[in-house]
C-alpha positions in Angstrom: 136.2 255.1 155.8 135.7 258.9 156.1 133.8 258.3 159.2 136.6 256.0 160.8 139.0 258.2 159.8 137.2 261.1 161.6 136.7 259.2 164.7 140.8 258.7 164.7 141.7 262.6 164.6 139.0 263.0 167.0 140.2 260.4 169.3 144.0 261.5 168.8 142.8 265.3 169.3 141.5 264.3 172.8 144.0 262.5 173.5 146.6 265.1 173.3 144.4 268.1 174.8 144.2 265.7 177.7 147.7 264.4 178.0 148.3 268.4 178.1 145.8 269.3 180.8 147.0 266.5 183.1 150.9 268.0 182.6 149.7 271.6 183.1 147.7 270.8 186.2 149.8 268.1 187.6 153.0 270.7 186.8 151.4 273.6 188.4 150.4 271.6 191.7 153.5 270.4 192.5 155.2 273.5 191.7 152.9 275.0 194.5 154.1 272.1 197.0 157.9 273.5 196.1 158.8 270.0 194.4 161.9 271.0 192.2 161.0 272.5 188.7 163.7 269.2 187.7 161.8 266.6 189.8 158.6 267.7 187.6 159.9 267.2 184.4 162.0 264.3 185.2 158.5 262.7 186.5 155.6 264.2 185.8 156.0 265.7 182.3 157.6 262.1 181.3 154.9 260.5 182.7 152.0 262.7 181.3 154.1 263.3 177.7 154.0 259.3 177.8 149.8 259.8 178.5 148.8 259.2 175.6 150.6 255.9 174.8 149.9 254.6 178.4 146.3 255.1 177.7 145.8 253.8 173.9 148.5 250.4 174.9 145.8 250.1 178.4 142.8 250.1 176.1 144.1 247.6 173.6 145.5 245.5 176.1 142.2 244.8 178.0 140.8 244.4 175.0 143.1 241.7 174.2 144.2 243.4 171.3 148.1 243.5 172.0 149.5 243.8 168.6 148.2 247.7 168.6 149.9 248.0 172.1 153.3 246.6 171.1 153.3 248.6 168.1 152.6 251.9 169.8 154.9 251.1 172.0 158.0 250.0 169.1 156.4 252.4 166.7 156.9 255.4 169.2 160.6 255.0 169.9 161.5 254.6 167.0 160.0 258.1 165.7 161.1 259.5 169.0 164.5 259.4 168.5 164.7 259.4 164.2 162.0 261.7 163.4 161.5 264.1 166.5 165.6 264.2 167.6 166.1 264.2 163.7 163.7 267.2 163.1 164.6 268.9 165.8 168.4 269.2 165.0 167.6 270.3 161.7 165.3 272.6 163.1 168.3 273.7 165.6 171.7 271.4 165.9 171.4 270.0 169.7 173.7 270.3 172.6 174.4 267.1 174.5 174.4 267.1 178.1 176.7 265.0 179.7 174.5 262.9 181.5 172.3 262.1 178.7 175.9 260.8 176.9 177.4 258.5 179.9 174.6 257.6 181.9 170.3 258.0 180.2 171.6 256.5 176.7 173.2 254.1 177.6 170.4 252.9 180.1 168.3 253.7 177.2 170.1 251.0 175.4 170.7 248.4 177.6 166.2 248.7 178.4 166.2 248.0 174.7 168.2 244.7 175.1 166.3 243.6 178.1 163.2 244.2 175.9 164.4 242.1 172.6 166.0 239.2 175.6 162.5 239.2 177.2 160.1 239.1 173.7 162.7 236.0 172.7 160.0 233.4 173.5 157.1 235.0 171.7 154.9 236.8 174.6 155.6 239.7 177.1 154.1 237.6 180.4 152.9 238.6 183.4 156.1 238.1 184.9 157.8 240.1 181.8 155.7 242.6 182.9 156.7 242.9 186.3 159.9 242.6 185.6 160.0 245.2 183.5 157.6 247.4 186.0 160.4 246.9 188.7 163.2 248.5 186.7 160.8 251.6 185.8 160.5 251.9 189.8 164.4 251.6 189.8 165.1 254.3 187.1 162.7 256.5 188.8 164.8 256.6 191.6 167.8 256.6 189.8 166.6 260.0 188.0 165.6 261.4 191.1 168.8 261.3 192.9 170.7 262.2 189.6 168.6 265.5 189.7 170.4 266.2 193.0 173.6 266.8 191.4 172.3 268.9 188.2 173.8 272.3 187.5 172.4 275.5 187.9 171.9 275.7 183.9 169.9 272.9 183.7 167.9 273.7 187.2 167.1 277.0 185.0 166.2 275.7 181.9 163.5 272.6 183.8 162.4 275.5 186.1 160.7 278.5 182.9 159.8 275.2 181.6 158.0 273.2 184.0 157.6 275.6 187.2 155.8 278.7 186.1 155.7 280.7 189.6 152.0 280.2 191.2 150.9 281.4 194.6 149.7 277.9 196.5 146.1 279.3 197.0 142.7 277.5 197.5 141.5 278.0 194.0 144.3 277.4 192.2 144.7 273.9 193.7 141.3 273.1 192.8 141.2 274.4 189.7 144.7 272.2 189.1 143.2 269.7 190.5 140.3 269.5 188.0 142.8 270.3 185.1 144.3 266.4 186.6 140.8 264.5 186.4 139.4 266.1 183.2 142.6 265.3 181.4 142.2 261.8 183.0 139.3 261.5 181.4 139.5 262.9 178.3 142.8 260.2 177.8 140.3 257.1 178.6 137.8 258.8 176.4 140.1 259.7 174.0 142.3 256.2 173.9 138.9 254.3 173.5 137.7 256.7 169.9 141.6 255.6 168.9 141.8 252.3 169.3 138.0 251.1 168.1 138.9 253.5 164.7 142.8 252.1 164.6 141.4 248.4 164.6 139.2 249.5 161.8 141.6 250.9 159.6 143.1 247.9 159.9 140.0 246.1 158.9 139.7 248.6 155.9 142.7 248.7 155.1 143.5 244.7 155.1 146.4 245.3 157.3 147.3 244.2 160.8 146.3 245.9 163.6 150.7 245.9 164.6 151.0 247.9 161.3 148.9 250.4 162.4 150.3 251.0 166.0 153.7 250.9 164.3 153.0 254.3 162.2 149.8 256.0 162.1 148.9 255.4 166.2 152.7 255.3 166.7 153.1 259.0 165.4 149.8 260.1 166.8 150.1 259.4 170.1 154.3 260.8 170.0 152.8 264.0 168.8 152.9 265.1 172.3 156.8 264.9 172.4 157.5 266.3 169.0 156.0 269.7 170.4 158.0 269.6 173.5 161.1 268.6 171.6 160.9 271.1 168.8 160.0 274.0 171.1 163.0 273.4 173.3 165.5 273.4 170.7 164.4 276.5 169.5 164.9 278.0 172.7 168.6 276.4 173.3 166.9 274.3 176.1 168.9 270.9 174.2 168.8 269.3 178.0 165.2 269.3 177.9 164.9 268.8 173.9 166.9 265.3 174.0 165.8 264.2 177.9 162.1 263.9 176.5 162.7 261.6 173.7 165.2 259.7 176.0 163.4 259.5 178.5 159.8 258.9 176.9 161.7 256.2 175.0 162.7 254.3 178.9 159.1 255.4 180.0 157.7 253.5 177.1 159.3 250.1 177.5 159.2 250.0 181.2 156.3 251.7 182.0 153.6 251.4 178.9 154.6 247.9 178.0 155.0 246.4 181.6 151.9 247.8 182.1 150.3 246.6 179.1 151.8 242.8 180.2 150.5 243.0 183.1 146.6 243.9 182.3 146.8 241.9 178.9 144.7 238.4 179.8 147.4 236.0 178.0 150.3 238.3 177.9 150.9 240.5 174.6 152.3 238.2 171.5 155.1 239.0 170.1 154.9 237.4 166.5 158.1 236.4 164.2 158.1 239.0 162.2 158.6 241.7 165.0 161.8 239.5 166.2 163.2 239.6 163.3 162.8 243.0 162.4 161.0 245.8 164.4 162.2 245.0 168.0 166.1 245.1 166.4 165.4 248.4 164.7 164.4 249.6 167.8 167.7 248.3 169.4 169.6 249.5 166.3 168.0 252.8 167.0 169.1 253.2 170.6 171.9 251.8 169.4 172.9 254.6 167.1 172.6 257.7 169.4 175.9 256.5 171.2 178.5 257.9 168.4 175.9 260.4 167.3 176.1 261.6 171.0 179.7 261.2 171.1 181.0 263.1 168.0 181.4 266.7 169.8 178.3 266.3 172.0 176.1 267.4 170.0 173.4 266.5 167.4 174.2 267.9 163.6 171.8 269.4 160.7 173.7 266.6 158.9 173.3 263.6 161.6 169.5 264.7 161.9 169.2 264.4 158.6 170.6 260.8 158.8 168.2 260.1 161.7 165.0 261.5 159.7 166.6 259.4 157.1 166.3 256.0 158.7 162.7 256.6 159.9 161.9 257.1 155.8 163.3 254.1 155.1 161.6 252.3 157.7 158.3 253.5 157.2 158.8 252.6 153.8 159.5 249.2 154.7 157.0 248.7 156.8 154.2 249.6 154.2 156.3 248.0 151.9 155.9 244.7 153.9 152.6 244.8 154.8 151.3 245.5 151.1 153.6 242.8 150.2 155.0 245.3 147.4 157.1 243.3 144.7 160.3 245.6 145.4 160.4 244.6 149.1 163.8 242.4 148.3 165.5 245.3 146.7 164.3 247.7 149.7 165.9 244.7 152.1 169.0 245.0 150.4 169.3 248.4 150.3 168.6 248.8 154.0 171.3 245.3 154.2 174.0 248.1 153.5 172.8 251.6 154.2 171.9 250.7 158.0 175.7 249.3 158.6 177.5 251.4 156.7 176.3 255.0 158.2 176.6 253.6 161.5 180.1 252.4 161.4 181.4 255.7 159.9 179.4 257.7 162.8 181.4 254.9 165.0 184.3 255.7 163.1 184.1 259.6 164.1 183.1 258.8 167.5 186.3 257.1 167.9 188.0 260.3 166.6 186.0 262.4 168.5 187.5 260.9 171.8 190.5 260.4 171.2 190.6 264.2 170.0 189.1 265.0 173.3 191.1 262.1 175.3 188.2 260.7 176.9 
């Protein structure tokens, strides 16, 4: 067990070191080109923040193992928005940006729906996966004309984040360049240690291999984002803080799982259990940021608090269910009525909120 357990930090460690070297090099080299500090983050810091998921969801997908993929992929939006948006608000409450409020959350939402609609049958398809590959395409473009019309604050705050000023020289293209195919290597070498340890830990542990993508490789391969996200807020950059998980959250279902469809043999499985629950907690989840984001545009100590709360619970039930603990029916109730009843007060105050404001 020690040994498996080793090979998992080691994989996750190499995973993340090359997830970062892929985002400085590929950062720095189109910086040098002049593509907008904006452009980079909206694109290539999603994409390489998302690295780490894209590679360990490839890797069990060819290997036919798609229970680990969708749970990386579940597991991961679901921390992303209650544990990192949670810890970083009580780390530093969060500004909302208007565009996140009317326009990214609400696309966040409705990619979550399209998600649960297409898993209704029991397998993500080929044709699921194209479909959902399609839409990443559209959003891409979406994003990219969006960043056309950003203000200057925002333009700031992408560009001492993702454009550090570099002279377009020989050298430092290729050493950018390298920085891009190490860190491309070190994520297939990296997502290979980490899914051949997380499928036995699963083994060990008597567990499915969907329990461990929904938490330990779930929070693993996030780590990435949690860093990007807590670093922001405590600089006041909340555009950036709350874009990641938003947008790594988009990234994930579009982009990680239709790719995962597409190279899994027979499609990835989507058994009963995750119908019923997981894939609706991950709607709920999406769900809830819309009056969190409406009360006064911003994110509370108090409403991250909440958030971190519901990603307790939910890890809780999860282990809960997967030991088969005897006080999983109390745990069910208690989640029956805490779930609904914090979310239609924050609706509640929403409503307020606007009509306060007169939106």
């Amino acid at each position: 067990m020690a040994n498996t357990i080793l090979h998992f930090v080691a994989g996750l460690v190499i995973l993340i070191l090359g997830a970062d070297l892929l985002v400085r090099g590929a950062s720095r080299l189109a910086a040098a080109f002049g593509v907008s500090p904006l452009v980079i983050g909206l694109t290539i810091v999603a994409i390489g923040t998302a690295s780490p998921e894209i590679a360990v969801s490839l890797q069990a997908a060819a290997n036919g193992q798609g229970d680990l993929t969708l749970g990386n992929v579940l597991g991961s939006n679901i921390f992303n928005i209650l544990f990192i948006l949670g810890v970083t608000a009580i780390v530093a409450p969060i500004v909302i940006a208007e565009q996140l409020i009317r326009k990214d959350a609400p696309i966040m939402l409705g990619i979550s729906l399209i998600t649960l609609v297409l898993a209704l049958d029991g397998n993500l398809s080929l044709v699921d996966g194209t479909i959902l590959i399609l839409l990443l395409i559209a959003y891409m473009v979406f994003a990219l004309k969006q960043s056309r019309s950003e203000g200057r604050e925002v333009q700031k705050e992408y560009a001492e984040e993702y454009a550090p000023k570099e002279t377009r020289t020989t050298k430092n293209t290729i050493v950018n360049a390298v920085f891009i195919l190490i860190g491309l290597g070190l994520l297939v070498f990296g997502s290979n240690w980490l899914v051949e340890s997380s499928v036995q830990i699963a083994k060990i542990l008597g567990v499915s291999e969907l329990i461990i993508g929904l938490t330990i490789v779930a929070v693993g391969t996030s780590l990435p984002e949690v860093a990007t996200s807590v670093i922001a807020a405590i600089k006041g950059e909340s555009d950036i803080a709350v874009g990641n998980a938003v947008g790594s959250n988009i990234f994930n279902l579009l982009g990680v799982l239709g790719i995962g469809a597409l190279v899994s043999p027979d499609g990835i499985s989507v058994a009963a259990r995750v119908l019923q629950f997981d894939l609706p907690v991950m709607v709920f989840v999406a769900l809830v940021t819309m009056p969190i984001f409406y009360i006064d545009s911003r994110i509370s100590r108090l409403e991250g608090g909440l958030l971190l709360s519901y990603y307790v619970t939910y890890v809780i039930f999860v282990i809960m269910r997967a030991t088969e603990s005897p006080a999983l029916p109390a745990m069910q109730l208690f989640i029956t009525f805490y779930a609904p009843i914090t979310f239609t007060i924050g609706i509640v105050l929403a409503i307020r909120s606007m009509r306060t404001r007169g939106r």
